[in-house]
C-alpha positions as CSV (number, residue, x, y, z in Angstrom):
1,X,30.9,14.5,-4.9
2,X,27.8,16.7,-5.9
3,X,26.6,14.1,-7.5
4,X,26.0,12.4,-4.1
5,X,25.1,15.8,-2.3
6,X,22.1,16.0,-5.1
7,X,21.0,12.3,-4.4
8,X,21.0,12.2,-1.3
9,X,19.1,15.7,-1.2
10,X,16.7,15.1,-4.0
11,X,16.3,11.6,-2.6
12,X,14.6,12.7,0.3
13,X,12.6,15.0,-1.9
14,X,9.0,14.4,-0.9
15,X,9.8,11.0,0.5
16,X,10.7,12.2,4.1
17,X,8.9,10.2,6.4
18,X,6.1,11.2,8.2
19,X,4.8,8.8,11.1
20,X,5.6,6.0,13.5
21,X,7.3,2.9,10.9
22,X,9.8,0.7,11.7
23,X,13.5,0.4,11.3
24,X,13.0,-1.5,7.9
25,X,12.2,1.5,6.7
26,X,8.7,1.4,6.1
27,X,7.0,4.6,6.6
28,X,3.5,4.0,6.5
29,X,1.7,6.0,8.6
30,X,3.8,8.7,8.9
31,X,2.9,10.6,5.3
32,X,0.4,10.4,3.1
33,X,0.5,9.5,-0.2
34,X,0.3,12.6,-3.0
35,X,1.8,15.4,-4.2
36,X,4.5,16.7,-2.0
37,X,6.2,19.9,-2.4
38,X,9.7,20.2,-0.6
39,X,11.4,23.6,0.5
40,X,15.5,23.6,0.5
41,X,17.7,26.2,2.5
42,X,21.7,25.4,2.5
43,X,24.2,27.2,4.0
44,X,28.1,26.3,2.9
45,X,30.5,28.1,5.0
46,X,33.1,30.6,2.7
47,X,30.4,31.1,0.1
48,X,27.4,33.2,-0.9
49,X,24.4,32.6,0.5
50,X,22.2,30.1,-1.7
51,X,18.1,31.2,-2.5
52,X,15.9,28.3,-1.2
53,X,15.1,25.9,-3.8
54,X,11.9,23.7,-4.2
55,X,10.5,20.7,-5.6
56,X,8.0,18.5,-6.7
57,X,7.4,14.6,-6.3
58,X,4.3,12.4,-6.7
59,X,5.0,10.4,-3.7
60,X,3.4,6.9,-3.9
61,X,2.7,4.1,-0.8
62,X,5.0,2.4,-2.3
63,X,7.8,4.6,-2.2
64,X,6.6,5.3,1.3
65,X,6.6,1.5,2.4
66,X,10.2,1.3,1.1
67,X,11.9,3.8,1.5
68,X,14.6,2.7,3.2
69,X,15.0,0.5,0.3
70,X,14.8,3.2,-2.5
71,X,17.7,5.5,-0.3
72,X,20.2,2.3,0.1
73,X,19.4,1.8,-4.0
74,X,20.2,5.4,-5.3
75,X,23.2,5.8,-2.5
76,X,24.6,2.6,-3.9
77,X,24.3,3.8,-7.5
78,X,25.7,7.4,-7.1
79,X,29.5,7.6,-8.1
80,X,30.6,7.7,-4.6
81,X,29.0,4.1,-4.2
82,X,27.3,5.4,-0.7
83,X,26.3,2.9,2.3
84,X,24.0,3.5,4.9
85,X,25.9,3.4,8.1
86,X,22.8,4.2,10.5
87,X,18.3,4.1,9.8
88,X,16.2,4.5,13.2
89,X,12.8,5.2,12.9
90,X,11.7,6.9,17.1
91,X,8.3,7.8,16.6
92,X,7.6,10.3,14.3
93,X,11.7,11.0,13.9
94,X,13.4,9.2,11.5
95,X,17.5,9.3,11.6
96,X,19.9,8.3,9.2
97,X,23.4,8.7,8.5
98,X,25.5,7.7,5.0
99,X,28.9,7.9,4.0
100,X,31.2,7.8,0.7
101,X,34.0,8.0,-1.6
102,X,34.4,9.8,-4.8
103,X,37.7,11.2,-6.3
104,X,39.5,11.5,-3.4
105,X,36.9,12.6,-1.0
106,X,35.1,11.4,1.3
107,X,31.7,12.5,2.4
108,X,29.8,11.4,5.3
109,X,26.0,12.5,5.4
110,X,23.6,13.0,8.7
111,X,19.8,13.5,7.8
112,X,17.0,14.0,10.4
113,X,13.1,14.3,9.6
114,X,10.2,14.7,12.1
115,X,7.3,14.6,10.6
116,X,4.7,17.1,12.2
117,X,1.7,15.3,10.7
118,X,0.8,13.1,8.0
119,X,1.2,16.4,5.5
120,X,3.9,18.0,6.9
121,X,7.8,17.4,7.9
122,X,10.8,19.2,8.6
123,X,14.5,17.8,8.0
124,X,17.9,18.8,8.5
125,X,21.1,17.1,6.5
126,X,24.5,17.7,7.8
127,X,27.2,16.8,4.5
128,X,31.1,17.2,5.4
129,X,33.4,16.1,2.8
130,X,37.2,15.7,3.7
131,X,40.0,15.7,1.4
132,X,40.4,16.5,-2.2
133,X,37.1,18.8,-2.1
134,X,37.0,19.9,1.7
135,X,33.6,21.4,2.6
136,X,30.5,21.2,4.6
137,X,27.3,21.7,3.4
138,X,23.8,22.1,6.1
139,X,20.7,22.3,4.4
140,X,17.1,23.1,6.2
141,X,13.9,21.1,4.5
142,X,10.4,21.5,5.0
143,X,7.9,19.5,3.0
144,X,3.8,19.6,2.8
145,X,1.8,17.6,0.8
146,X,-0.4,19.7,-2.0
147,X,-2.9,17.1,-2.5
148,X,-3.4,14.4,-4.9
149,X,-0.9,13.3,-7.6
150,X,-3.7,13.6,-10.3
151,X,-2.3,10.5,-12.0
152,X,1.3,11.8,-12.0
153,X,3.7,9.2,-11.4
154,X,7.6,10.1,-10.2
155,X,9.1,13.3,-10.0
156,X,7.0,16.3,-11.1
């Protein structure tokens, strides 16, 4: 089960869309290739409150073009075996929703982005997980861009 939660949060890890792009998932316009830095905050009810976390990813216009592709690929390779069950792209909003099973739970996933500018976003995933490993998990994101990837390839 956390090994989705971390997928599906590290997956959007600098690759959070950042401009008008269609529902194939092709975010082209919306963010600009580079070196994105992305800001964490989660909340889970019934425990201590969590320090923000950040990270690092070179983020290529390729991983940009597909990124619906790249999500469906690491939901479908976590243990839970995760499908997309919604992907809209409205503007400079992009919208999807995943869900999962893994040792008895199940986990369904909401995740919202609108990107503020082609070097900036701000995201929001819901995660509630019924059954064996009850819980619900709300994490804040913000990402900027830091410039160029200075030949860096993948996750920094």
């Amino acid at each position: 089960v956390l090994i989705l939660a971390c997928c599906l949060i590290l997956s959007s890890t600098g690759l959070a869309p950042n401009a008008c792009a269609a529902d194939d998932g092709d975010l082209t316009g919306l963010m600009k290739p580079g070196l994105w830095e992305t800001t964490y905050r989660s909340d889970m009810p019934g425990t201590e409150s969590m320090p923000p976390r950040k990270s690092k990813e070179c983020v290529t216009a390729e991983k940009i073009a597909n990124f619906k592709k790249n999500i469906v690929g690491q939901m479908q390779n976590s243990e839970s075996h995760a499908t997309i069950k919604a992907f809209s792209v409205d503007g400079n909003r992009l919208h999807f929703e995943a869900a999962g099973d893994d040792e008895g739970t199940h986990v369904d996933t909401v995740m919202d982005y609108v990107f503020t500018s082609p070097t900036t976003y701000k995201g929001h995933m819901t995660m509630t997980m019924t059954g064996a490993h009850a819980m619900k998990l709300s994490t804040e994101m913000s990402g900027r861009r830091l410039g160029d990837c200075s030949g860096a390839s993948g996750d920094q």
